[in-house]
GUTITI-472981 format. One line per 3 residues: number of its first residue (from 1); their letters; for each residue z, x, y of N, C-alpha, C, CB. Coordinates in pm, whole numbers, plus 50000, padded with zeros to 5 digits. Each point is the difference from the previous one (the first is absolute). Glycine has a CB too. Example, Ala and Ser with C-alpha at 12.3 -4.5 7.8 and 13.67 -1.06 7.14 Angstrom:
<pts>
1) as) 50780 51319 49431 50000 49911 50119 50000 50090 50120 50125 49811 49883; 49803 50154 50222 50006 50082 50119 50073 49923 50109 49785 50118 49937
</pts>
This chain:
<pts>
1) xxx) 85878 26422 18574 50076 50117 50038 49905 50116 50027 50197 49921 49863; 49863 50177 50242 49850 50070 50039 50086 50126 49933 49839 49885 50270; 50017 50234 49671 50044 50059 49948 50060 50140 50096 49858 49860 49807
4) xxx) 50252 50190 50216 50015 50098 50040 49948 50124 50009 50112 49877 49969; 49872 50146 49910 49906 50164 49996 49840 49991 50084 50113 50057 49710; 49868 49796 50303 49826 50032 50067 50009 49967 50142 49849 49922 49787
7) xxx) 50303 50076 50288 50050 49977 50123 49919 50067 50131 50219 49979 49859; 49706 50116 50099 49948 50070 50144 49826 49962 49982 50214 50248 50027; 49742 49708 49824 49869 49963 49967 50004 49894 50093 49960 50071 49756
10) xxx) 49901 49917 50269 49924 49905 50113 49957 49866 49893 49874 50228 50195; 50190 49649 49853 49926 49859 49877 49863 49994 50061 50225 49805 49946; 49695 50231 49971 49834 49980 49991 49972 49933 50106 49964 49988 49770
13) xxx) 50068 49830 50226 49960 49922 50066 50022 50037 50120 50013 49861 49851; 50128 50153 50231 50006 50071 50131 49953 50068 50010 50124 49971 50036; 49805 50123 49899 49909 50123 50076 49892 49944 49971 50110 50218 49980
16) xxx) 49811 49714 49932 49896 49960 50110 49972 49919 50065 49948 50080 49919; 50164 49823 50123 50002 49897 50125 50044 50100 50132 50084 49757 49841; 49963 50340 50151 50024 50131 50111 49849 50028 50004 50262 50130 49938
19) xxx) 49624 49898 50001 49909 50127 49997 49947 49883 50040 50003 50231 49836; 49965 49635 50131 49908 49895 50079 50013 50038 50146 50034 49800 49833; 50095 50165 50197 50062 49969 50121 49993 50087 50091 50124 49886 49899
22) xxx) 49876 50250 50042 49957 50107 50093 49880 49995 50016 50148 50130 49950; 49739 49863 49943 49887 50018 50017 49924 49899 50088 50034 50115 49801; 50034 49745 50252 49959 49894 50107 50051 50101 50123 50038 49723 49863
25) xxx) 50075 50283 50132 50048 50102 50157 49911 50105 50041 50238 49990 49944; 49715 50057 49934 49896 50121 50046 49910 49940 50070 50015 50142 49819; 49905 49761 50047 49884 49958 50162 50023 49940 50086 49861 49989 49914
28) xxx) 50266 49924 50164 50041 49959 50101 49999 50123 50088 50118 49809 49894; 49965 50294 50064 49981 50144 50103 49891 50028 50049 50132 50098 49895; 49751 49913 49982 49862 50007 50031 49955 49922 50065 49974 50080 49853
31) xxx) 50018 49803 50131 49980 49939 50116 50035 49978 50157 49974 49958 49809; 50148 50062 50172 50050 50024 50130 49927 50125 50122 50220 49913 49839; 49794 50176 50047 49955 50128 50057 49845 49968 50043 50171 50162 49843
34) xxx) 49726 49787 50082 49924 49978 50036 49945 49899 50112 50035 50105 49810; 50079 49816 50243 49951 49899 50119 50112 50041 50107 49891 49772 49849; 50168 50365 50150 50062 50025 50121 49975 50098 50061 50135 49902 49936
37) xxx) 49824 50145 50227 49964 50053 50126 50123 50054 50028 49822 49851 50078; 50269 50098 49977 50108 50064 50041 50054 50131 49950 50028 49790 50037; 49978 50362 50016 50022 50086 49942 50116 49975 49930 49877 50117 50136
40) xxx) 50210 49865 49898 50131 49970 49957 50044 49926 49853 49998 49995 50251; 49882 49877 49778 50029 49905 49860 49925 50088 49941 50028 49738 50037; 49861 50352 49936 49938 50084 49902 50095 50116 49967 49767 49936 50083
43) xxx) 50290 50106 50000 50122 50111 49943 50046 49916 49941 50065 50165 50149; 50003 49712 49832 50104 49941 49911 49929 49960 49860 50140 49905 50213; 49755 50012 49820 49925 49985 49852 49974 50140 49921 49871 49788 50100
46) xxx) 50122 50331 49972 49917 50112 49896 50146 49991 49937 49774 50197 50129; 50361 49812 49956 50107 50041 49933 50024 49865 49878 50105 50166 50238; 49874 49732 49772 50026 49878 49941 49901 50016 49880 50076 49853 50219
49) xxx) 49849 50213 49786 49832 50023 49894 50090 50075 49926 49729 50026 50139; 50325 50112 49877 50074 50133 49996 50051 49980 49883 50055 50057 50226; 50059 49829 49836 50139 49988 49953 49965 49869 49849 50158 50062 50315
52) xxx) 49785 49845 49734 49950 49932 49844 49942 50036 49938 50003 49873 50041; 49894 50243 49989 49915 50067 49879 50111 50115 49889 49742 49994 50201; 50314 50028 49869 50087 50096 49920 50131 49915 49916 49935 50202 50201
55) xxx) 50097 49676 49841 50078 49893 49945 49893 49979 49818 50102 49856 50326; 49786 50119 49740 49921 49949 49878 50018 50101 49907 49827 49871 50115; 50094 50228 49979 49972 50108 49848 50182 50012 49904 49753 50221 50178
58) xxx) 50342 49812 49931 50077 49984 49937 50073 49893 49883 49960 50131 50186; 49967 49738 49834 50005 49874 49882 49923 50030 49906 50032 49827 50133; 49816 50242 49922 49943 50020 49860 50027 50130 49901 49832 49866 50118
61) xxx) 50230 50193 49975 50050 50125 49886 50117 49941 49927 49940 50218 50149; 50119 49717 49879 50131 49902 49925 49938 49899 49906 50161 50000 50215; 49726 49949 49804 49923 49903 49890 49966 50143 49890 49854 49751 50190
64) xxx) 50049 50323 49843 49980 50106 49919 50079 50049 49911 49898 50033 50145; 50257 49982 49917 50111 50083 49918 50027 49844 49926 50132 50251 50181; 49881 49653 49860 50071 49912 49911 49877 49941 49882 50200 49928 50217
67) xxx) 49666 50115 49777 49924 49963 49912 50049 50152 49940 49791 49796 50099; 50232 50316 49869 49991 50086 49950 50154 49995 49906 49807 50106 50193; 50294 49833 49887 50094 50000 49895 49949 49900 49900 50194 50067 50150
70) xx) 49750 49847 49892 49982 49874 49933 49931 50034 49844 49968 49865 50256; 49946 50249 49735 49939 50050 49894 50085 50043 49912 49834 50046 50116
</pts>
């Protein structure tokens, strides 16, 4: 039975199979960005770089808060 009151807490394990998972996408972006010419596909990767880097940090500030309740 799951407990109600910890309903909006993040389960450990999913966040860091999320923070892996982002952190492979990142360097896929990076990479991307780095073997493409086309102005166009480089506007999309910086935005694709952009948009997962700020995903992450946002997982690791959620690992952070959930080690801090954890104390």
């Amino acid at each position: 039975m799951k407990n109600i009151f910890k309903k909006d807490a993040p389960d450990k394990s999913q966040l860091l199979y999320d923070i892996d998972k982002t952190k492979n996408a990142l360097d896929t972006a990076y990479s991307n960005f780095e073997n493409v010419v086309d102005p166009d596909l480089i506007d999309c990767y910086i935005y694709e770089v952009n948009a997962v880097q700020k995903r992450y940090k946002f997982l690791l500030d959620q690992a952070r808060r959930l080690e801090l309740q954890e104390l």
